[in-house]
RODO-2510 file (C-alpha; in nm, 4 decimals, decimal comma):
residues 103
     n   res          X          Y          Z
     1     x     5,0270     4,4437     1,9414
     2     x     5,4336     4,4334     1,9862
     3     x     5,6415     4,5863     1,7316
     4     x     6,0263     4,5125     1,7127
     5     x     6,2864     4,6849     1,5232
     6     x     6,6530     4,5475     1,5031
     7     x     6,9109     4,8222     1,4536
     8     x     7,1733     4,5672     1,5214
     9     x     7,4113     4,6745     1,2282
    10     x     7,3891     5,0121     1,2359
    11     x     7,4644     5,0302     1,6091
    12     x     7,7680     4,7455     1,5626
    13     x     7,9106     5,0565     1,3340
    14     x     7,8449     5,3664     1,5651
    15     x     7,6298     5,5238     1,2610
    16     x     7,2984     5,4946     1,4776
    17     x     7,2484     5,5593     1,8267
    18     x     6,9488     5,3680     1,9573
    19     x     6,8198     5,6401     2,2818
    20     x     6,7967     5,8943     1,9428
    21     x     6,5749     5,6901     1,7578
    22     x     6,3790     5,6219     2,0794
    23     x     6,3330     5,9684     2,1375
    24     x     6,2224     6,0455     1,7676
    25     x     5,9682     5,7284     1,7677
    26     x     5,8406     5,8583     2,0956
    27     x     5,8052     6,2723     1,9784
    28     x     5,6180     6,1184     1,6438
    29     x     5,4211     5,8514     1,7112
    30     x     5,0492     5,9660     1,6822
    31     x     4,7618     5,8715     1,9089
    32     x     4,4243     5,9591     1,8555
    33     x     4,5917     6,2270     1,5987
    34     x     4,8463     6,3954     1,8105
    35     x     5,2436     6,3211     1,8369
    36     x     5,3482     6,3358     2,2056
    37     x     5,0352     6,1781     2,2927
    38     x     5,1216     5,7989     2,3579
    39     x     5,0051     5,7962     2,7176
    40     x     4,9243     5,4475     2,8599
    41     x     4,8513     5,2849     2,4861
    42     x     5,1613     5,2874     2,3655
    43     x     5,4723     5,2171     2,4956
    44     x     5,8604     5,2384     2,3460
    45     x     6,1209     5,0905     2,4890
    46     x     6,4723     4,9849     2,3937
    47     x     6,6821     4,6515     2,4909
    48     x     7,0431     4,7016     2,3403
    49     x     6,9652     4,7625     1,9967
    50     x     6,6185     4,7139     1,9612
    51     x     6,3667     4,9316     1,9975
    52     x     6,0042     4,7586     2,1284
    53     x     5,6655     4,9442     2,0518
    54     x     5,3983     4,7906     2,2318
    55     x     5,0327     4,9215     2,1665
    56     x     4,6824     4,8545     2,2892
    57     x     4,5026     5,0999     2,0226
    58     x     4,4759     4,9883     1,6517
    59     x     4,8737     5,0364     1,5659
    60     x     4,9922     4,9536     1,1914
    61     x     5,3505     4,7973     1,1052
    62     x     5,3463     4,9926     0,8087
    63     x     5,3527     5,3186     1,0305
    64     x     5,6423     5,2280     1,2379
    65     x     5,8732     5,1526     0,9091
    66     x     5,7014     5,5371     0,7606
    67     x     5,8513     5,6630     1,1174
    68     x     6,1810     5,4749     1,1144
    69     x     6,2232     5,5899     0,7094
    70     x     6,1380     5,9392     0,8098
    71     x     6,4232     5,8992     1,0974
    72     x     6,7226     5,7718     0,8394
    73     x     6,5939     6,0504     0,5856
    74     x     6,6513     6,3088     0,9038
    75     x     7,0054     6,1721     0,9523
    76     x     7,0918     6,1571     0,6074
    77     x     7,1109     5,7692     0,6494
    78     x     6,8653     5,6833     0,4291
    79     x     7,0725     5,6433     0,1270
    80     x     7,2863     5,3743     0,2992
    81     x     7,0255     5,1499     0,4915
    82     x     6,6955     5,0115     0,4599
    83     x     6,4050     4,8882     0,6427
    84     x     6,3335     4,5079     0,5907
    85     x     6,0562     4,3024     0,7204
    86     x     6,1988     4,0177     0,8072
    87     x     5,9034     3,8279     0,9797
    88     x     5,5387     3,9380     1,0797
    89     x     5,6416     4,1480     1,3882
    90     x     5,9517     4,3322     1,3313
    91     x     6,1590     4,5408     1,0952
    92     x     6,5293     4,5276     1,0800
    93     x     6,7721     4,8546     0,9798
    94     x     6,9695     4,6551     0,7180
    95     x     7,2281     4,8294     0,4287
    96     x     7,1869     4,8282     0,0988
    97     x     7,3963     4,5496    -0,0937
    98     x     7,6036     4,7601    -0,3417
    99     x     7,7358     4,5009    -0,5810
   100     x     8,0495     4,6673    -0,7477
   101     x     8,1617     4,4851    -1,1069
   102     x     8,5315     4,5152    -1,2048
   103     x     8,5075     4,4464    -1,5572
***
């Protein structure tokens, strides 16, 4: 199973750096029940601004976006950006559309 997530925004504007949310995807992510426990079934690893999550063991999609949620609520980011699906395989770090009406 290969998981991508796109920061490619967020990185364009210096609010995320990508080795931080590396390390914090790589302290959480649970094997077998324990964090710090990813070993030779999982693997993380980041090309610009993705981030890559490989695993051999039964690994959801839906846990990744908990993990990268958990991240933006840590850096007080998560009122500002999202975390889309945009296909099957990845998740992209997108901002919220804020749609301002001068009437």
């Amino acid at each position: 199973l290969k998981f991508t997530l796109d920061c490619q925004q967020p990185v364009d504007d210096h609010i995320i750096e990508v080795k931080e949310l590396d390390k914090f995807l790589k302290e959480r992510i649970k094997v077998d029940g324990k964090t710090g426990n990813l070993g030779e079934k999982v693997t993380v690893s980041t090309e610009k601004s993705k981030i890559h999550v490989n695993a051999e063991s039964p690994f959801s999609k839906r846990y990744l976006k908990y993990l990268a949620k958990k991240y933006l609520k840590k850096t007080q980011l998560r009122d500002f950006l999202r975390v889309v699906a945009p296909n099957k395989t990845s998740y992209e770090l997108r901002y919220f559309n804020i749609n301002e009406d001068n009437d």
